[in-house]
C-alpha positions as CSV (number, residue, x, y, z in Angstrom):
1,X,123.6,46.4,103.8
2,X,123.0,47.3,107.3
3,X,119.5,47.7,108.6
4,X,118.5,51.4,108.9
5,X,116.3,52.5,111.5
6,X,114.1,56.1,111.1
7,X,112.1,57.4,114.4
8,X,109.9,60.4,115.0
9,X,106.9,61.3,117.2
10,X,103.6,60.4,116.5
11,X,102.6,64.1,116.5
12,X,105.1,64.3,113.7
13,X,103.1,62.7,111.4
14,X,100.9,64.5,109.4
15,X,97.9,63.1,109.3
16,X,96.2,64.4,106.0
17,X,98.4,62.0,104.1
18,X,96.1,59.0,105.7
19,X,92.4,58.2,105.0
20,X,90.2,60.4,107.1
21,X,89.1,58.3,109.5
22,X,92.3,57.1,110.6
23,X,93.5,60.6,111.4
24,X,93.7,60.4,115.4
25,X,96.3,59.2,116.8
26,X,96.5,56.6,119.6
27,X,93.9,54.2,117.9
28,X,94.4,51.2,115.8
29,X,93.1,52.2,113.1
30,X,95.8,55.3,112.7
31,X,98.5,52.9,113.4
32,X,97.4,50.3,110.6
33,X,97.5,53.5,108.4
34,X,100.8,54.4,109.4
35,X,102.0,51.2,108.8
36,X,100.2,50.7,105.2
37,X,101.8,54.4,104.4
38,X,105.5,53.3,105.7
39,X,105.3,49.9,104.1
40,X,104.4,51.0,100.5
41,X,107.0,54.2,101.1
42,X,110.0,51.9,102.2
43,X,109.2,49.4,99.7
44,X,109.9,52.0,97.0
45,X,113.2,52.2,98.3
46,X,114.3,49.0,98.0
47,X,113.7,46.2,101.0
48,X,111.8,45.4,103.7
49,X,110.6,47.4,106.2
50,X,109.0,46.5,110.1
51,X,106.8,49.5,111.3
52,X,106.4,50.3,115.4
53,X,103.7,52.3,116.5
54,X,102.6,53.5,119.9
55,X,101.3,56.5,121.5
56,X,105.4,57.8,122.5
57,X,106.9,56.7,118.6
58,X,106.9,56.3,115.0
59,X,109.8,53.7,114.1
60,X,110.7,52.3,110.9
61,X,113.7,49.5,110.8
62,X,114.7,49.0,107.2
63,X,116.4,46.5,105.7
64,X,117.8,47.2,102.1
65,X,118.0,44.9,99.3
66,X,121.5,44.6,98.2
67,X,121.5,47.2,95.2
68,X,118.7,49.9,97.0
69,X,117.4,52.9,95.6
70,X,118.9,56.2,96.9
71,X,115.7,57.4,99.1
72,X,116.5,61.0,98.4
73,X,116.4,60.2,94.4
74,X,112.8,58.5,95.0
75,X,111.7,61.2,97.1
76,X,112.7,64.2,95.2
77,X,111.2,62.0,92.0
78,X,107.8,62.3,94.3
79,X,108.3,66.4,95.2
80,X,108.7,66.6,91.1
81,X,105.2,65.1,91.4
82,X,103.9,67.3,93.3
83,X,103.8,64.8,96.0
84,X,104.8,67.5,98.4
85,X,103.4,66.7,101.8
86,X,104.5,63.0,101.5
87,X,108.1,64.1,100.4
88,X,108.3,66.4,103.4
89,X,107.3,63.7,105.7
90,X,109.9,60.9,104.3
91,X,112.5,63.1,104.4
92,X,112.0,63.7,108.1
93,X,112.3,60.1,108.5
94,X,115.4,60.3,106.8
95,X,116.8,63.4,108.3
96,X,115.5,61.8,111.8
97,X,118.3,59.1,111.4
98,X,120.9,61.4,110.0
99,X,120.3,64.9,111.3
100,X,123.5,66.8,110.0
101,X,123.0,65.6,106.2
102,X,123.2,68.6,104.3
103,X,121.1,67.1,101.3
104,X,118.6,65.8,103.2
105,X,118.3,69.3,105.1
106,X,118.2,71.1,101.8
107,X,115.7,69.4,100.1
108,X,113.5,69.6,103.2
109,X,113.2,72.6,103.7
110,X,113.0,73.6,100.1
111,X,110.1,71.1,100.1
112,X,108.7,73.2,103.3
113,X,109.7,76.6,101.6
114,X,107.1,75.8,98.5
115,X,104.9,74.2,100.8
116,X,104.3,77.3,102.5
117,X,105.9,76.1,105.8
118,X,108.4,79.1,106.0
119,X,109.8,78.9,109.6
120,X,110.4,75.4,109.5
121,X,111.8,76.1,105.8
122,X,114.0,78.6,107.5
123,X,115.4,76.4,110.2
124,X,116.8,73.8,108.2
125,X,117.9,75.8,105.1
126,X,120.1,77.8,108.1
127,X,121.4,74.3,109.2
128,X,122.0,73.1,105.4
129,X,124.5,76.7,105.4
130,X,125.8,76.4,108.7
131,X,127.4,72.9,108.0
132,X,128.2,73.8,104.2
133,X,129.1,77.5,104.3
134,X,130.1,77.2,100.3
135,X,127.0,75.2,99.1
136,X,125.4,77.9,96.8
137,X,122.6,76.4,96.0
138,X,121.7,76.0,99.4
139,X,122.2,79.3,100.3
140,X,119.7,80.4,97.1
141,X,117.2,78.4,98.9
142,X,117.4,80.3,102.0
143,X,117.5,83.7,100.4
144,X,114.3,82.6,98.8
145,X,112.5,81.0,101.9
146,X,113.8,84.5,103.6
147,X,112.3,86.6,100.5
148,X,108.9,84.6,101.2
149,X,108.8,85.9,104.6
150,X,108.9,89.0,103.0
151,X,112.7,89.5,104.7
152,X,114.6,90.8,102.2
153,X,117.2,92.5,102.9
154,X,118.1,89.4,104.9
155,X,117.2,87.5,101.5
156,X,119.8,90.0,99.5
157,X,122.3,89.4,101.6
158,X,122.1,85.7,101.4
159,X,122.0,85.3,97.4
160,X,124.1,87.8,96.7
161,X,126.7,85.2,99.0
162,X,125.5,82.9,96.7
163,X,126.2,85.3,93.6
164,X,129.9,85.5,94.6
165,X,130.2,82.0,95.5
166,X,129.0,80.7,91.8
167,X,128.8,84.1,89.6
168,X,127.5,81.9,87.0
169,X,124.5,79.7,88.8
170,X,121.6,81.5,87.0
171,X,119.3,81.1,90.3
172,X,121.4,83.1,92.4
173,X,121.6,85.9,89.6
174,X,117.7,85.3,89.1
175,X,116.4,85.5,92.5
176,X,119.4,88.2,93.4
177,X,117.7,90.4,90.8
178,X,114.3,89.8,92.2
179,X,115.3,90.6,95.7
180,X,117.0,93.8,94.7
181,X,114.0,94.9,92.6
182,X,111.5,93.6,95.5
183,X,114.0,96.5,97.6
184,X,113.5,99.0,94.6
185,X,117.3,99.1,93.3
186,X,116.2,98.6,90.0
187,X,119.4,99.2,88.2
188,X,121.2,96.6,90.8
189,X,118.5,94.7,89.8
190,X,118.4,94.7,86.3
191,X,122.3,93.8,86.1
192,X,121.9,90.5,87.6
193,X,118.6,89.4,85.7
194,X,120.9,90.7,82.8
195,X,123.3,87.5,83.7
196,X,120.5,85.4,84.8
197,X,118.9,85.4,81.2
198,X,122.4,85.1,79.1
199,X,122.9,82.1,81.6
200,X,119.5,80.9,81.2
201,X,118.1,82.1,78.2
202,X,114.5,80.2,78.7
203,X,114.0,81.2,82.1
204,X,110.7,83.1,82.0
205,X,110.5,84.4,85.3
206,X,114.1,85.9,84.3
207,X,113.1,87.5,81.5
208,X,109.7,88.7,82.5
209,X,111.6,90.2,86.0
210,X,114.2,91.7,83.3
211,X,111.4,93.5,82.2
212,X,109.9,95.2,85.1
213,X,113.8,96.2,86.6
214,X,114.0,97.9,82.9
215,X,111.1,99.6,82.8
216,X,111.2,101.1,86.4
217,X,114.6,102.3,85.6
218,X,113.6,103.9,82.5
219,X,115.0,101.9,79.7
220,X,111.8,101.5,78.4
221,X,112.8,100.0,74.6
222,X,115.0,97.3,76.7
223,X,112.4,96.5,78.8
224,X,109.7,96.1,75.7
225,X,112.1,93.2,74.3
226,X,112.5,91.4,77.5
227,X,108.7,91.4,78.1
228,X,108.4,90.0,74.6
229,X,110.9,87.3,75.3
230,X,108.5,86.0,78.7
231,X,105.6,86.0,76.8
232,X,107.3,84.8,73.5
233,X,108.3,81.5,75.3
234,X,105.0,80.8,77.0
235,X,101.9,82.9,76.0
236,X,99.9,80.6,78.1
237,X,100.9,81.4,81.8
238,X,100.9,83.6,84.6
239,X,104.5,84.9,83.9
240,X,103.6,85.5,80.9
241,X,100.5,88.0,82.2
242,X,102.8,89.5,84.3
243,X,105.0,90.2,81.5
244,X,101.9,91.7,79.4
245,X,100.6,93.9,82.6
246,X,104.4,95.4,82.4
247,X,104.0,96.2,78.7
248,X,101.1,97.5,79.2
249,X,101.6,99.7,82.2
250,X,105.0,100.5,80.2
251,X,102.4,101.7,77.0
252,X,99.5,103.8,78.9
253,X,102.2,105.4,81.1
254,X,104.0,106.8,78.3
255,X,100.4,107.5,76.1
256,X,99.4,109.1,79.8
257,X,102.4,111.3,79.8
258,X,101.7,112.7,76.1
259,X,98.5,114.8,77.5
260,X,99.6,115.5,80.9
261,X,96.6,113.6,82.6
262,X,93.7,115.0,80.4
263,X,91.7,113.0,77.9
264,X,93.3,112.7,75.1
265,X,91.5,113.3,71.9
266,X,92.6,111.0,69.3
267,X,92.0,108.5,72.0
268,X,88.4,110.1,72.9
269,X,87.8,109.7,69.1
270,X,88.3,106.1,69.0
271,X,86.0,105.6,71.7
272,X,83.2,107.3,70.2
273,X,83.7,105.4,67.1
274,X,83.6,102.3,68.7
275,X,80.5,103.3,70.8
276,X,78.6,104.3,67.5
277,X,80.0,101.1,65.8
278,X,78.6,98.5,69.0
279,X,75.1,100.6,69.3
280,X,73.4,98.4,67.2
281,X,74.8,95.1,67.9
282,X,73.2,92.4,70.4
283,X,75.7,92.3,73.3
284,X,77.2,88.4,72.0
285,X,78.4,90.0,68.6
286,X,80.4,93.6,71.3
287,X,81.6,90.2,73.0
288,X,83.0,88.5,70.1
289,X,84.7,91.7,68.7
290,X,86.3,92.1,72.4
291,X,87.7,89.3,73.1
292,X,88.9,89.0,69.6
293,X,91.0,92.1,69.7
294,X,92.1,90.6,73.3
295,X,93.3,87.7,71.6
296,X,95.3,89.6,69.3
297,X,97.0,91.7,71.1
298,X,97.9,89.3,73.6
299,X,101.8,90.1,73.2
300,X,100.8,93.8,73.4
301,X,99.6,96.6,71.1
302,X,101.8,99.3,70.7
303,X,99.8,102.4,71.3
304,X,102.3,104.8,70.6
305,X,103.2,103.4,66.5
306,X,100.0,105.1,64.2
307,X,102.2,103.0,61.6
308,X,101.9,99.6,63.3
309,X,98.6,98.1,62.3
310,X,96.5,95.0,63.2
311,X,93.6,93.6,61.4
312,X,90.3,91.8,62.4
313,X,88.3,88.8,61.7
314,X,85.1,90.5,63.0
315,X,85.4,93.9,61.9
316,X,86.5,95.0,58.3
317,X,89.9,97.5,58.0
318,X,93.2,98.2,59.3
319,X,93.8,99.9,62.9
320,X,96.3,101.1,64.8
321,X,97.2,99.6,68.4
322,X,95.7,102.6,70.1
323,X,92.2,102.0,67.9
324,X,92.5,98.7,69.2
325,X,92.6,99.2,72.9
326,X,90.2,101.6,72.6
327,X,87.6,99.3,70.7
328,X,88.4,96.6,73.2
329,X,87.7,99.2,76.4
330,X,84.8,100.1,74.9
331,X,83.5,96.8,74.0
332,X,84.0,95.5,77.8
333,X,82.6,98.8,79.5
334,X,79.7,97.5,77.4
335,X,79.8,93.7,78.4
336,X,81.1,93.5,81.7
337,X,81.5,97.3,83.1
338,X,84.3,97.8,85.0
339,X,86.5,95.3,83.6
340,X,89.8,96.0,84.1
341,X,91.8,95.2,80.6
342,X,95.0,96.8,81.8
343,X,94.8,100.4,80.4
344,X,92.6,103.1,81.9
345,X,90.9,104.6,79.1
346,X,88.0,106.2,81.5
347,X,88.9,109.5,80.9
348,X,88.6,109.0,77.1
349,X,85.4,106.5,77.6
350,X,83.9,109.2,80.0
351,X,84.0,111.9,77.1
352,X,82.5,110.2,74.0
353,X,80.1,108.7,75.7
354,X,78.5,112.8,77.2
355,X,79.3,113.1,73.2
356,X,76.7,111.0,71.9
């Protein structure tokens, strides 16, 4: 093959991806780390490189070996990493030599896009569309970069293109039903994360967006079962806090809405109970007992079921999901006041304690 050569700027280099004292450009020792960098990066491709360094260019002359590696497949195999920054800056070596190369202008600014780097992001995900008007998945990542500049009906606009192009390429439903819920047309919105989770049924960002559309639209059992589908296939996350924090709102909003507002007085009842029950324990043993019934109701405790129950290693009985709560607000008023567990029970808390 052909020797390749790859030019940009000196100022196009970014300089964190070197040791820190070779970070200026214009002296020796940056160029011998630009050189060590380019070397080791070229060499993963397959063949030789010779590096050229001066105060007006960066220039790489490759020379494959006969079978080479694909440098896009070695450098998305670093962004997979989380390589990021030195992706981003071999891929604008590469897109240096071959500026109109849609993949190479995709992955870039997807790259840039998670990277934070939004305008730049922007710029090259419009070019990727421009040249490749029907390359949906392209056009996905542009309605997301746009979505992360908080541009969305822009964003919309762009994945729902996408949507028609490939009605079944589950990232254009998924991030077409974001946008639309990020806009507050939560029905729209709940029909394409609808598609998004029967084309991808172990997307968890799906499913735990499925949730929220359904709740603020008001089909709160439909909602309840996609929130239990995010956290059922990873407890462990942040999606799958988001998707508790939706039950939850989804519960005290409904157990608000019983009493109109006031303090309710099973509720306050509960409380009291649980205020009498922690009085005489050392504050360890109130800890224990909270995070306890934290643990177990980290899928959610129905509040609104007396008939649903839920048992403890630390206290002795049976109790309902809204006894639970309750002896879990309680029991972190008393640990850490003013933690925030995701229902406000201050009302009730308020009242049992002027009770005592």
């Amino acid at each position: 093959m052909e020797s390749q050569t790859f030019t940009i700027a000196p100022d196009a280099f970014d300089v964190t991806l070197l040791p820190s004292e070779a970070r200026t450009p214009g002296t020796a020792v940056f160029r011998e780390a630009v050189n060590a960098f380019l070397q080791e990066a070229f060499r993963g491709f397959g063949g030789r490189a010779t590096i050229f360094v001066d105060d007006r260019r960066i220039a790489v002359s490759w020379n494959p070996d006969p079978t080479p590696s694909d440098p896009l497949e070695v450098i998305a195999g670093k962004l997979r990493e989380g390589r990021t920054a030195e992706g981003i800056q071999l891929l604008q070596f590469l897109l240096s030599r071959q500026p109109d190369d849609v993949n190479i202008l995709y992955n870039l600014g997807m790259a840039l896009s998670d990277a934070g780097r939004l305008d730049e992001a922007v710029t090259h995900l419009r070019r990727a569309v421009e040249l490749a008007p029907a390359f949906a998945n392209g056009l996905v990542a542009l309605g997301v970069a746009l979505s992360r500049q908080q541009k969305n009906p822009e964003a919309v606009e762009v994945l729902a293109a996408a949507a028609k192009l490939e009605p079944d390429n589950p990232w254009a439903a998924r991030n077409l039903g974001i946008g639309l819920l990020q806009l507050s047309k939560f029905g729209d919105a709940a029909t394409h994360l609808r598609r998004a989770v029967i084309l991808q049924a172990d997307d968890q960002q799906s499913w735990a967006a499925l949730g929220d559309a359904l709740r603020l639209s008001g089909s709160a059992k439909e909602a309840e079962k996609a929130y239990g589908r995010a956290i059922a296939l990873n407890p462990h996350n942040d999606l799958a806090e988001i998707a508790r924090r939706g039950s939850s709102q989804m519960a005290h909003t409904t157990f608000a809405s019983k009493i109109g507002g006031a303090a309710r007085p099973d509720a306050v009842q509960y409380c009291l109970a649980a205020l009498k029950t922690y009085a005489p324990l050392p504050k360890a043993e109130v800890q224990k007992i909270a995070f306890e019934i934290a643990v177990v109701g980290r899928e959610g405790f129905d509040v609104n079921k007396a008939e649903k129950r839920y048992r403890l290693k630390s206290m002795e009985g049976e109790y309902t999901g809204l006894q639970m709560v309750c002896y879990m607000y309680v029991g972190f008023q008393i640990v850490a006041p003013g933690t925030d567990i995701g229902f406000d029970l201050s009302r009730e808390y308020n009242t049992a304690r002027s009770m005592l």
